[in-house]
C-alpha positions in Angstrom: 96.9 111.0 112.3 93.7 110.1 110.6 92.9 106.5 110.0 91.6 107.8 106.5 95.2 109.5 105.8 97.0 105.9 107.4 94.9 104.3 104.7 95.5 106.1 102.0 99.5 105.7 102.6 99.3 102.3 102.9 97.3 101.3 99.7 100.3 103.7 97.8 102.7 101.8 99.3 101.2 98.1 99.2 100.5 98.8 95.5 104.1 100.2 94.3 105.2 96.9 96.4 103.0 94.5 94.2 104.5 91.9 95.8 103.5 88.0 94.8 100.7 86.0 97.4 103.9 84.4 99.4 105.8 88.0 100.1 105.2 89.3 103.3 107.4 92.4 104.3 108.7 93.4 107.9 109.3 97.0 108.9 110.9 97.5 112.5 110.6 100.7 114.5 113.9 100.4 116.0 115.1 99.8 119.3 117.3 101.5 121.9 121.2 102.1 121.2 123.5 101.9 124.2 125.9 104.8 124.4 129.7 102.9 124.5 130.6 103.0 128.3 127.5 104.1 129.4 126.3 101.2 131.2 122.9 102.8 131.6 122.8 105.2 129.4 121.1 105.5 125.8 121.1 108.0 122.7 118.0 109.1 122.3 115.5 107.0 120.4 114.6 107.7 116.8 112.2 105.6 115.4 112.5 104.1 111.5 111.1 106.8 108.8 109.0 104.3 107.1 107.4 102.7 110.4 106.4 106.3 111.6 105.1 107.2 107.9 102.8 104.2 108.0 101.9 103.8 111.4 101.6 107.5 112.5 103.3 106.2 115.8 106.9 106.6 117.6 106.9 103.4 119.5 110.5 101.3 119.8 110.8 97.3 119.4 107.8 97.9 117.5 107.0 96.2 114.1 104.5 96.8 111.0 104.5 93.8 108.8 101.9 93.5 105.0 100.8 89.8 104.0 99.5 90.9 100.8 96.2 88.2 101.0 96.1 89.3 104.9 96.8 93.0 104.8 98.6 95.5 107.4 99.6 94.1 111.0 100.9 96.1 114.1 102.9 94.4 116.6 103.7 96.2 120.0 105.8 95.1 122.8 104.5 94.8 126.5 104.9 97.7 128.5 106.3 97.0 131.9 106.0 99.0 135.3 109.5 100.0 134.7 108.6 102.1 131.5 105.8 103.9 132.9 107.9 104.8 135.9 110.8 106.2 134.0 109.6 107.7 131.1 106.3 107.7 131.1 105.0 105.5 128.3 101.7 104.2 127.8 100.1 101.6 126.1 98.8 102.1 122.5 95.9 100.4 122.4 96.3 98.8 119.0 98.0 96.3 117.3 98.7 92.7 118.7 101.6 91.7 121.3 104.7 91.4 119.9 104.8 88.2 121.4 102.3 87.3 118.3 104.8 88.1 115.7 106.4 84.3 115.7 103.2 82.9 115.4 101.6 84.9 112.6 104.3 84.4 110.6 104.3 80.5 110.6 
């Protein structure tokens, strides 16, 4: 998606929020679910309505968080050797490491 269009969805939202200087919201893409018994096995992964609305992206464990005197943050997991391998993912090259998250939010 356009950054422009990104934008433009994010100012609607951040406005109808209007949330006070010491509000911050978190919105998580979702993770994996493990089928029961499955040991290995997953259902497939949907990511969360909102994060793919405002992000434009389908990426899991990720998170989008708004600090309303800060703005929009993206916060992606590592990708290991293991995800590249198996199903082919590759990093974004956005955002921050999700390792970050703990520490921006102190």
């Amino acid at each position: 998606l356009p950054d422009s269009l990104l934008d433009a969805r994010r100012a609607r939202v951040a406005a109808a929020w209007s949330l006070n200087p010491d509000e911050i919201v978190l919105i998580h893409a979702g993770g994996l679910i493990g089928r029961p018994g499955g040991q290995d096995q997953c259902f497939p992964f949907r990511v969360h309505p909102h994060f793919r609305w405002l992000t434009g992206v389908a990426e899991r464990d990720a998170v989008l968080a708004f600090d309303p005197q800060e703005g929009w943050s993206e916060f992606y997991p590592a990708l290991t050797p293991m995800d590249a391998v198996w199903e082919g993912r590759l990093p974004l090259g956005r955002g921050r490491a999700l390792d970050a998250l703990s520490g921006w939010l102190e």
